[in-house]
DOZA-121680 format. One record per residue (C-alpha): residue number from 1; chain; residue in three letters; x, y, z. Coordinates in Angstrom, 2 decimals. Layout:
BEGIN
seq, mol, type, east, north, up
NUM, A, ALA, X, Y, Z;
...
***
This chain:
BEGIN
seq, mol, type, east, north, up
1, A, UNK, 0.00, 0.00, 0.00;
2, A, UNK, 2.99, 2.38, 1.08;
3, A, UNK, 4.64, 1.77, -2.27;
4, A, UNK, 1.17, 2.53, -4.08;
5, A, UNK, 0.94, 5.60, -2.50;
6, A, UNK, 4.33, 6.52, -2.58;
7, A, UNK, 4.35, 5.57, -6.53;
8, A, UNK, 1.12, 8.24, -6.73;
9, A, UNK, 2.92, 11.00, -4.94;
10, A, UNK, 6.14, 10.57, -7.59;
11, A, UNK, 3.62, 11.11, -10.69;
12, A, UNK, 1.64, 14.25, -8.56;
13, A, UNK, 5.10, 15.33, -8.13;
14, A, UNK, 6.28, 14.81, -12.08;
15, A, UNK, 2.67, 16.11, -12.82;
16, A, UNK, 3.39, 19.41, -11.58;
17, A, UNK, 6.84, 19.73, -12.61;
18, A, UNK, 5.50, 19.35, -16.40;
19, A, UNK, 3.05, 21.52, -16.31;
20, A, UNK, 5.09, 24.58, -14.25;
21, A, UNK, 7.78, 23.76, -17.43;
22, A, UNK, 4.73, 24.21, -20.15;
23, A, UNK, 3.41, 26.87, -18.32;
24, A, UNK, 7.07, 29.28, -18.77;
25, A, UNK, 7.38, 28.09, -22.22;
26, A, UNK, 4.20, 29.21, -23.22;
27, A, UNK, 4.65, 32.36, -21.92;
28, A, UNK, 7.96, 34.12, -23.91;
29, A, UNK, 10.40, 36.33, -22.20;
30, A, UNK, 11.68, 39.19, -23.69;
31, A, UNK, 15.26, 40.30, -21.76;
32, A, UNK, 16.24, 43.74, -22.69;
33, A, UNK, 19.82, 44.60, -21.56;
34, A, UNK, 22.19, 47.69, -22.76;
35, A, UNK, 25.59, 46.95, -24.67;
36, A, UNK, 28.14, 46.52, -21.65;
37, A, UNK, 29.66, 43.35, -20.38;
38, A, UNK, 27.93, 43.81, -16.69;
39, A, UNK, 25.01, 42.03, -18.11;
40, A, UNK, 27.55, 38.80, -18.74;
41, A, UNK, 25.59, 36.44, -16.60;
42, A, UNK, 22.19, 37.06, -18.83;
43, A, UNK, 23.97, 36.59, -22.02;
44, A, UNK, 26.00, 33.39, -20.35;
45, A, UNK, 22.34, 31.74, -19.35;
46, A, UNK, 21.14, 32.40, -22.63;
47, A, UNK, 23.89, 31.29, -24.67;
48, A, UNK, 25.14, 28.01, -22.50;
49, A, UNK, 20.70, 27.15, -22.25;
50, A, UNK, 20.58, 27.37, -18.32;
51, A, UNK, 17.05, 29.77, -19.07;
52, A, UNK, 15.98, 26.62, -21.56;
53, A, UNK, 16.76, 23.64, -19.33;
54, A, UNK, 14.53, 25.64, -16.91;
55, A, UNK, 11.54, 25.91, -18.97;
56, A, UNK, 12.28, 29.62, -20.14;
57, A, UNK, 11.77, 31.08, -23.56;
58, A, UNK, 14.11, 34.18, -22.96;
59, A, UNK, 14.84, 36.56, -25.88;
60, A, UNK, 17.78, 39.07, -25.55;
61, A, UNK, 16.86, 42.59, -26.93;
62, A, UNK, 19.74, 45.13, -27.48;
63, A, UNK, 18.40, 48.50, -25.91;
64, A, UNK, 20.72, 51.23, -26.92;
65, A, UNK, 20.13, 53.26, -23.79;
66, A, UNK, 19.28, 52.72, -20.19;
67, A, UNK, 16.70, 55.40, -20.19;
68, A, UNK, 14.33, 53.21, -22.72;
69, A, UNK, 13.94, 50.31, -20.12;
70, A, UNK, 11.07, 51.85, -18.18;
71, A, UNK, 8.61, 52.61, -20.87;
72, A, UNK, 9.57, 48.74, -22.33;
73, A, UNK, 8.59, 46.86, -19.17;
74, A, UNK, 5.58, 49.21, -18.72;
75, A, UNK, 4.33, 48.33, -22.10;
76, A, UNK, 5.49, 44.93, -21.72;
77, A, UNK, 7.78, 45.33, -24.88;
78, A, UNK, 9.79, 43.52, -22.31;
79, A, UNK, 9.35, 41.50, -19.37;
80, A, UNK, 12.82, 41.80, -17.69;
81, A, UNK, 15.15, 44.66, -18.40;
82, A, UNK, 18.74, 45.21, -17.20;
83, A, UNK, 18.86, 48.70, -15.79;
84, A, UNK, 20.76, 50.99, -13.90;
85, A, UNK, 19.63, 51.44, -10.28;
86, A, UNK, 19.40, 55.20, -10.69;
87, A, UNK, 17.47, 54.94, -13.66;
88, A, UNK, 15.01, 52.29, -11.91;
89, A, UNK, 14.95, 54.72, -8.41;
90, A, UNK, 14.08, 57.48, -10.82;
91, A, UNK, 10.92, 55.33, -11.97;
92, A, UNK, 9.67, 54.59, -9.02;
93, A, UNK, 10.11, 58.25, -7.40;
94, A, UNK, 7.66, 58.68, -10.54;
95, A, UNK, 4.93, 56.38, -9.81;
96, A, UNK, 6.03, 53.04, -12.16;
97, A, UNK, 5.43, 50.05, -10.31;
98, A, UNK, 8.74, 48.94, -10.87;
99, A, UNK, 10.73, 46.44, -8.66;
100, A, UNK, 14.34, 44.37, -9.26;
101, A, UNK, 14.79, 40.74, -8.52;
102, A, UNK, 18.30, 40.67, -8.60;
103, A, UNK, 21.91, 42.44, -9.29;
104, A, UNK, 23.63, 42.08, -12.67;
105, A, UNK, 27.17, 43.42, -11.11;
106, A, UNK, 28.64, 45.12, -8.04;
107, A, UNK, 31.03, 48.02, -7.89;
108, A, UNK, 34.85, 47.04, -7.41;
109, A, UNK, 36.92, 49.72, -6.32;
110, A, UNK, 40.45, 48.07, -8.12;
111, A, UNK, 38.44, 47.71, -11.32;
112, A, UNK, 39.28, 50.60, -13.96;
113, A, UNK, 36.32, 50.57, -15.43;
114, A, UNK, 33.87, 52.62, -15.83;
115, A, UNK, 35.96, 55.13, -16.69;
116, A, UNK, 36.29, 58.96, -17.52;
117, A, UNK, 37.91, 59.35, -21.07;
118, A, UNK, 39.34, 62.39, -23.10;
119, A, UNK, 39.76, 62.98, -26.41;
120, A, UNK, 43.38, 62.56, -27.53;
121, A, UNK, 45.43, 65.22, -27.47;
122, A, UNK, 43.09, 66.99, -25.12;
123, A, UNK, 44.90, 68.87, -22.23;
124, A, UNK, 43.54, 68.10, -18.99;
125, A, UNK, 45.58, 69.02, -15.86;
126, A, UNK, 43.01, 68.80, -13.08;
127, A, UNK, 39.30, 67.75, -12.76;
128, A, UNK, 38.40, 71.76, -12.51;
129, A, UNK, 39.42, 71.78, -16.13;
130, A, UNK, 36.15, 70.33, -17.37;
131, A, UNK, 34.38, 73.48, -16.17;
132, A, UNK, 32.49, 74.82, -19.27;
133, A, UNK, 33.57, 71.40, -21.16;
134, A, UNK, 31.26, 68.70, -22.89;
135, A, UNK, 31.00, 65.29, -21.56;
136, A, UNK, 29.06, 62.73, -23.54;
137, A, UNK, 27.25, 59.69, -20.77;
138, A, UNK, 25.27, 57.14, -22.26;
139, A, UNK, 22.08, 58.33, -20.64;
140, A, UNK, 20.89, 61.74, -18.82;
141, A, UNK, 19.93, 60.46, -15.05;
142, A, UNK, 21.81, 57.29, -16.22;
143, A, UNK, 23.90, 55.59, -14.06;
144, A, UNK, 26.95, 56.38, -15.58;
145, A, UNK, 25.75, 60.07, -15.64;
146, A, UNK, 25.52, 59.93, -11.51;
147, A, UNK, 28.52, 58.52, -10.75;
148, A, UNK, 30.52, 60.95, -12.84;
149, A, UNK, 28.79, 63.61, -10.74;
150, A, UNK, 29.33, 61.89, -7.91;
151, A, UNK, 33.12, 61.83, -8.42;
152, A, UNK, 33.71, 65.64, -9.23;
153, A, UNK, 31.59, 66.46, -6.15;
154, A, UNK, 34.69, 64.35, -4.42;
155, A, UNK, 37.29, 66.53, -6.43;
156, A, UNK, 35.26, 69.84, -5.21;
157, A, UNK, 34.45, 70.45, -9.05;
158, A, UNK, 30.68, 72.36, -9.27;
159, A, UNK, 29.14, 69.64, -12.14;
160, A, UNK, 26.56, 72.62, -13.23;
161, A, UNK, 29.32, 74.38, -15.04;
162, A, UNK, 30.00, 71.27, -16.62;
163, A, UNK, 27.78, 70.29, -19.90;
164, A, UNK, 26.76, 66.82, -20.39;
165, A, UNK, 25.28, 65.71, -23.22;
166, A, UNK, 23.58, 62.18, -24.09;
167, A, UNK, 25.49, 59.79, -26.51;
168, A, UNK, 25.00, 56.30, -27.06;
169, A, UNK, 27.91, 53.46, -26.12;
170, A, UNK, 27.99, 52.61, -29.86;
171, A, UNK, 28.50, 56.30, -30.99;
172, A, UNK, 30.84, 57.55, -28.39;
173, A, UNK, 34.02, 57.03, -30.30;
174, A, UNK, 32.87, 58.61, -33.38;
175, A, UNK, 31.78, 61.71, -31.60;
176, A, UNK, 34.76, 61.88, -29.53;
177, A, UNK, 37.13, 61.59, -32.36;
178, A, UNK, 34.93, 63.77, -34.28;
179, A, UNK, 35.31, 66.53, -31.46;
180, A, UNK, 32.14, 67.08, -30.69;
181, A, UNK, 32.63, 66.37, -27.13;
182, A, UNK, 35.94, 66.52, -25.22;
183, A, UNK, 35.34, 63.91, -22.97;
184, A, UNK, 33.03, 60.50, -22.57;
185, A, UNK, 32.24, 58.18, -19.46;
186, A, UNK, 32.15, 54.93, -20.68;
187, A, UNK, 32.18, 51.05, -19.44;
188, A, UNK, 33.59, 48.25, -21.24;
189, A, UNK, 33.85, 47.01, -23.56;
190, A, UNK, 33.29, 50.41, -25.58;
191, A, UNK, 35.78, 51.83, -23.36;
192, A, UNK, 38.57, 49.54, -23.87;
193, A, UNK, 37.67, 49.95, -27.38;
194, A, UNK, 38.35, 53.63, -27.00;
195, A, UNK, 41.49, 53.29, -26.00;
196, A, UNK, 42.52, 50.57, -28.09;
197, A, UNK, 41.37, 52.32, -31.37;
198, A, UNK, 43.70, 55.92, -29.79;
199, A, UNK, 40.92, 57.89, -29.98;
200, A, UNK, 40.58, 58.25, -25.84;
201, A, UNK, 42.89, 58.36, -23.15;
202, A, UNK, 41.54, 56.98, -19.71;
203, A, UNK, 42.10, 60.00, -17.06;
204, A, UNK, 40.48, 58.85, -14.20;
205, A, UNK, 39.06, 55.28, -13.30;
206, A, UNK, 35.76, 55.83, -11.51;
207, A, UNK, 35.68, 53.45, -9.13;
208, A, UNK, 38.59, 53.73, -7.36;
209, A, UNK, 37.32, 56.69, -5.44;
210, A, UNK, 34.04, 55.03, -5.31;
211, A, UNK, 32.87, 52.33, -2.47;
212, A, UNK, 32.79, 48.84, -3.22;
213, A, UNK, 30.06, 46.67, -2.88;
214, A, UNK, 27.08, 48.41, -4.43;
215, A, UNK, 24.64, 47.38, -7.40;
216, A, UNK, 26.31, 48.85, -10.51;
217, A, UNK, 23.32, 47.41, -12.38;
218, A, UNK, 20.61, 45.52, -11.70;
219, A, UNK, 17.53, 42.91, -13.30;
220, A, UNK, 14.38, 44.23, -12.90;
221, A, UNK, 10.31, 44.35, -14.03;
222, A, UNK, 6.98, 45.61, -13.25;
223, A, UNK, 5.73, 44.30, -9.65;
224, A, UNK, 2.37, 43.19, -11.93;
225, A, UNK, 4.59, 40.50, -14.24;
226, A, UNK, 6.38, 39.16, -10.26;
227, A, UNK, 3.01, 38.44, -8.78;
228, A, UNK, 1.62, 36.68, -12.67;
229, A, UNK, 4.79, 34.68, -13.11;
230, A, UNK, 6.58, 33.40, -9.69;
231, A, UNK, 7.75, 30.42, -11.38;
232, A, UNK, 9.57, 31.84, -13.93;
233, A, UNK, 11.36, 34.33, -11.68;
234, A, UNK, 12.85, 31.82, -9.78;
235, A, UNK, 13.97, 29.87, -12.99;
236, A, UNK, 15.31, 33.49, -14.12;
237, A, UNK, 17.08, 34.07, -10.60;
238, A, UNK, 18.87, 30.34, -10.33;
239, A, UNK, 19.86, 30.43, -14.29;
240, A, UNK, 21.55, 33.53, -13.23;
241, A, UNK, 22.96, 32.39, -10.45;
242, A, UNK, 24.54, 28.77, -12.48;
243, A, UNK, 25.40, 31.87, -15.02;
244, A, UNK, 27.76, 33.76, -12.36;
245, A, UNK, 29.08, 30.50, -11.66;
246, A, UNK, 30.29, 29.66, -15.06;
247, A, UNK, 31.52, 32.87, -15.80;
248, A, UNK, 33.70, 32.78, -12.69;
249, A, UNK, 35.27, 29.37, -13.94;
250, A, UNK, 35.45, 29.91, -17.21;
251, A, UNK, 35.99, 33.74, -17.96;
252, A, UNK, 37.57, 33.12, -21.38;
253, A, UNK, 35.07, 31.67, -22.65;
254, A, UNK, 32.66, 34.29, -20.68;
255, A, UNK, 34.52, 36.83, -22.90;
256, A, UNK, 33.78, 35.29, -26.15;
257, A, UNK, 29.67, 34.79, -25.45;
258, A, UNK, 30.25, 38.70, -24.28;
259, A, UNK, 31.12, 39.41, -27.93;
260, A, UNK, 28.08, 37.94, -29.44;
261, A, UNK, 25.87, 40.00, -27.70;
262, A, UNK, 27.49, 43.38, -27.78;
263, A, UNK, 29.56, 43.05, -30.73;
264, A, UNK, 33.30, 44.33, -30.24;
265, A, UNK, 36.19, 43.25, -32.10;
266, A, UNK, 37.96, 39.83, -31.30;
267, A, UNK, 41.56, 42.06, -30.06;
268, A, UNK, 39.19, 44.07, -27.45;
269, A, UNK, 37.32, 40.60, -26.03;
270, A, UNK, 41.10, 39.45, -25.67;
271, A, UNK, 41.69, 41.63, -22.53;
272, A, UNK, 38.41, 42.39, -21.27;
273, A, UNK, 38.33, 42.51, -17.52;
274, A, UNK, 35.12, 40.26, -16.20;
275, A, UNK, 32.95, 42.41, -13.96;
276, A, UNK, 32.07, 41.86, -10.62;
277, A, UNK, 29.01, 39.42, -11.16;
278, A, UNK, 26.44, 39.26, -8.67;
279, A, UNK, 22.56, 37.72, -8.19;
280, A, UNK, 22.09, 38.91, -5.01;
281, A, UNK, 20.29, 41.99, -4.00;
282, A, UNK, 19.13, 44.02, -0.45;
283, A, UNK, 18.21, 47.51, 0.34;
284, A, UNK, 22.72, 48.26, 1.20;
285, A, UNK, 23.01, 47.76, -2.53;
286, A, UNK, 20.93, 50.74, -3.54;
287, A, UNK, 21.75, 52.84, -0.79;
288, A, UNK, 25.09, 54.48, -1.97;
289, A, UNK, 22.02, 55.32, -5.41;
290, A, UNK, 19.53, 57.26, -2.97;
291, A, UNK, 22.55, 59.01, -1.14;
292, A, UNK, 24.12, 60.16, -4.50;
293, A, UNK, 20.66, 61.17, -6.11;
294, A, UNK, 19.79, 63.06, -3.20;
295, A, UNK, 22.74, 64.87, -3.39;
296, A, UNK, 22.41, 66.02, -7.10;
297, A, UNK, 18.34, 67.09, -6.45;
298, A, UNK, 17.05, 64.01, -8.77;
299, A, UNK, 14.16, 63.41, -6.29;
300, A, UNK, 12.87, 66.80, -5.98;
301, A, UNK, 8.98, 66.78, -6.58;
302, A, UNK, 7.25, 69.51, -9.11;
303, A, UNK, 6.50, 72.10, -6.34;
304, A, UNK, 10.35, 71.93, -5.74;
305, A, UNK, 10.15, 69.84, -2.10;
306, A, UNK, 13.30, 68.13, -1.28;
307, A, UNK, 12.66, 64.32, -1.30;
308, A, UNK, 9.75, 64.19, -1.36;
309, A, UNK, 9.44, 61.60, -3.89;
310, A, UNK, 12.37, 59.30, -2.41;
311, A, UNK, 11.13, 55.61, -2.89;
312, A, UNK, 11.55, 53.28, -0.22;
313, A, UNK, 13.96, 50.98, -1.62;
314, A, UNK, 12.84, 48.02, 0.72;
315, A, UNK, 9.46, 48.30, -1.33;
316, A, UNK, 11.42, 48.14, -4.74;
317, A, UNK, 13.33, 45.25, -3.95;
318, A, UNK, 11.40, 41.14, -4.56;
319, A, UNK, 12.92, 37.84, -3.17;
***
């Protein structure tokens, strides 16, 4: 009788398994992500099939800049987006329901990257000499665009007499070498392409005067597509999580499924640094975000209140 029974349970068991498996295939994910290696561990479960064995239908989507990812997931043009915590903060101060599941990559003071480039040829003595200069960032509000602000507020440099303009990774060596900005902050691997190609010079590494330990980037969606789809965000979290794992082992080979996804020559891939990979995520990763965007006024409501609008980032933040 205790076999029969125990025989039942096994199929019940199987049963559910299948269907769970059905259910996620039948329902696609689309995986937006921006063109820089931090996202490594999404295009690692993609490419190796640790989102297939798992039941998941995940399509990657090149987004060209951060700021897009909020209007995608709230349309459901995408279901998951990597996104910069700023950007994502900046959402919710605004009244998206967004949240993040997880972090894509966590800051590492002895990395040099991101970093703050100049045009060749371009004298630059001190950080006061950008005053009334042009510096490109991949996104306004962006988080590439905070921590630069972040780090002349550390050198005592006034970032309002500095103009920054929006440029895409992809186009950030053409406009540099084409002068139209005389400086670009930039992660890899457009940055080591940069320098490669002559075109940029690194002058300062950002994170070495930044802290270690916070999310540089992080996976997120809207709080609606959590609650539908519990399932497959826990086959989205451990895929990334066997992801991190691989990459750590196997970083050559990390490199090359880098390259398929954000397309940079074979002789930049070569000596690509790995980021700091990461799954997991808790309110000290953001808080270094709120801090900085405090500081620079990027949560001041409409009648001009001092956060006001400051999310709570324990609210943001899904297990």
């Amino acid at each position: 009788m205790k076999t029969v029974k125990h025989l039942v349970l096994l199929i019940a068991v199987f049963a559910m398994q299948l269907y769970s498996t059905a259910t996620m295939a039948q329902t696609p994910v689309v995986f937006g992500y921006t063109g820089i290696s931090d996202f490594a561990a999404a295009f690692v479960a993609k490419d190796k099939g640790f989102f297939k064995k798992r039941g998941l239908d995940v399509e990657l989507q090149l987004i060209t800049l951060t700021s897009n990812i909020p209007p995608a997931l709230q349309s459901d043009s995408i279901q998951v987006g990597g996104i910069a915590p700023s950007t994502l903060l900046q959402a919710a101060s605004g009244g998206l329901d967004l949240v993040t599941f997880a972090s894509a990559s966590l800051s590492d003071s002895s990395a040099k990257n991101p970093g703050l480039l100049v045009r060749a040829g371009t004298d630059m003595n001190t950080p006061a000499d950008f005053i009334g200069k042009k510096i490109g960032v991949p996104g306004l509000g962006g988080a590439l665009h905070v921590l630069i602000r972040k780090w002349f507020f550390y050198k005592g440099v006034d970032t309002k007499k500095i103009n920054f303009v929006e440029i895409p990774f992809p186009q950030m060596n053409d406009v540099l070498k084409g002068g139209n900005v005389d400086a670009v902050v930039v992660a890899d691997p457009f940055m080591s392409r940069i320098e490669q190609s002559g075109v940029g010079v690194i002058y300062a590494n950002l994170s070495k005067d930044l802290p270690d330990g916070f999310s540089v980037v992080v996976y997120a969606s809207t709080r609606q597509w959590v609650k539908k789809n519990p399932v497959a965000l826990k086959a989205i979290n451990e895929a990334l999580v066997e992801a991190v794992e691989f990459a750590l082992a196997n970083p050559q080979a990390t490199r090359s499924i880098i390259g398929k996804y954000v397309k940079v020559p074979p002789q930049v891939l070569e000596t690509l640094p790995i980021p700091k990979l990461a799954n997991n995520i808790s309110p000290e990763h953001l808080k270094f975000w709120v801090t900085a965007m405090r500081q620079q006024e990027m949560f001041k409501a409409p009648n001009k209140e001092a956060y006001k609008n400051t999310p709570d980032i324990a609210s943001i933040i899904v297990r």
